[in-house]
N, C-alpha and C positions, 0 to 999 in steps of 0.2 A: 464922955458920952460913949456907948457901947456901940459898938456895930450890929446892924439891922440888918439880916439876909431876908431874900425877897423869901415869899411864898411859895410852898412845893403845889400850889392849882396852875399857877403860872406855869413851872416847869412842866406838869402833868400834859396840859394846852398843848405848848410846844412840841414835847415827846409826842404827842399824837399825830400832831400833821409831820414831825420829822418823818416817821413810821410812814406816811403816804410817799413822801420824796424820796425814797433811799434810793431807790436806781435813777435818778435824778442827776448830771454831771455837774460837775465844780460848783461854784457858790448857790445853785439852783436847790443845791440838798443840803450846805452846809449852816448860810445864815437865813434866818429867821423871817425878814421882811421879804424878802426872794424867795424863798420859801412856802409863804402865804399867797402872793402873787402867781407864783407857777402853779398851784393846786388850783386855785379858781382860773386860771385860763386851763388847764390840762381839763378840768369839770366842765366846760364851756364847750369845749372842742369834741368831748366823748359826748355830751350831749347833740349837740350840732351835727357831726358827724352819722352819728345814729340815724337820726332823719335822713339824712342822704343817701344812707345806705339803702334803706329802704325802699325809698324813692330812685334808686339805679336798678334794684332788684327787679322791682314792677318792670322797668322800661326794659328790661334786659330779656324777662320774663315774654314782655310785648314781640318783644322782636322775635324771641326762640318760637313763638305759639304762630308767627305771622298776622298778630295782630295790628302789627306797626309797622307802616310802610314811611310815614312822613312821619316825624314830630310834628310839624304848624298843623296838622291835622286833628293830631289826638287835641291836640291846646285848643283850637276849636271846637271841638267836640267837647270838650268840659265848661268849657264857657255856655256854649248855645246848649249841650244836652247834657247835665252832669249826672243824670242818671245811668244814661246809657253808658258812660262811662265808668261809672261805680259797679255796674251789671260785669262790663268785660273786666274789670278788675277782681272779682269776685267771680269769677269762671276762670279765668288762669291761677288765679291762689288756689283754687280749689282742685 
């Protein structure tokens, strides 16, 4: 019986998420299931993180503008008036 090598779509696969991990350190870029694993949490964490960033900007934004004295205030205020709140958020971006 002759020897059967796998399919070069397999390797293609591969080759493409290696391309994502290369500055990736020790087995995190070299083998294949760790590999897959580390790109969907690193995808997770750029997503997730994004959010926050955002959301630190505002508050940060708050503070510089002197809009924000207390946090448990603003957090009030979006709860009981979330317009009002959407108003000062959209007067300091702008």
């Amino acid at each position: 019986m002759t020897r059967i090598k796998r399919g070069y779509i397999a390797q293609k696969r591969r080759t493409k998420i290696r391309l994502f991990t290369l500055s990736f350190r020790g087995a995190h870029s070299r083998l294949t299931r760790t590999i897959s694993q580390r790109k969907i949490k690193a995808l997770v964490s750029a997503n997730r993180d994004r959010d926050r960033k955002k959301r630190g900007n505002l508050l940060y934004n708050m503070y510089k503008g002197q809009f924000l004295r207390n946090r448990k205030i603003v957090a009030q205020m979006g709860i009981l008036k979330g317009n009002c709140l959407l108003m000062i958020a959209n007067e300091i971006i702008t």
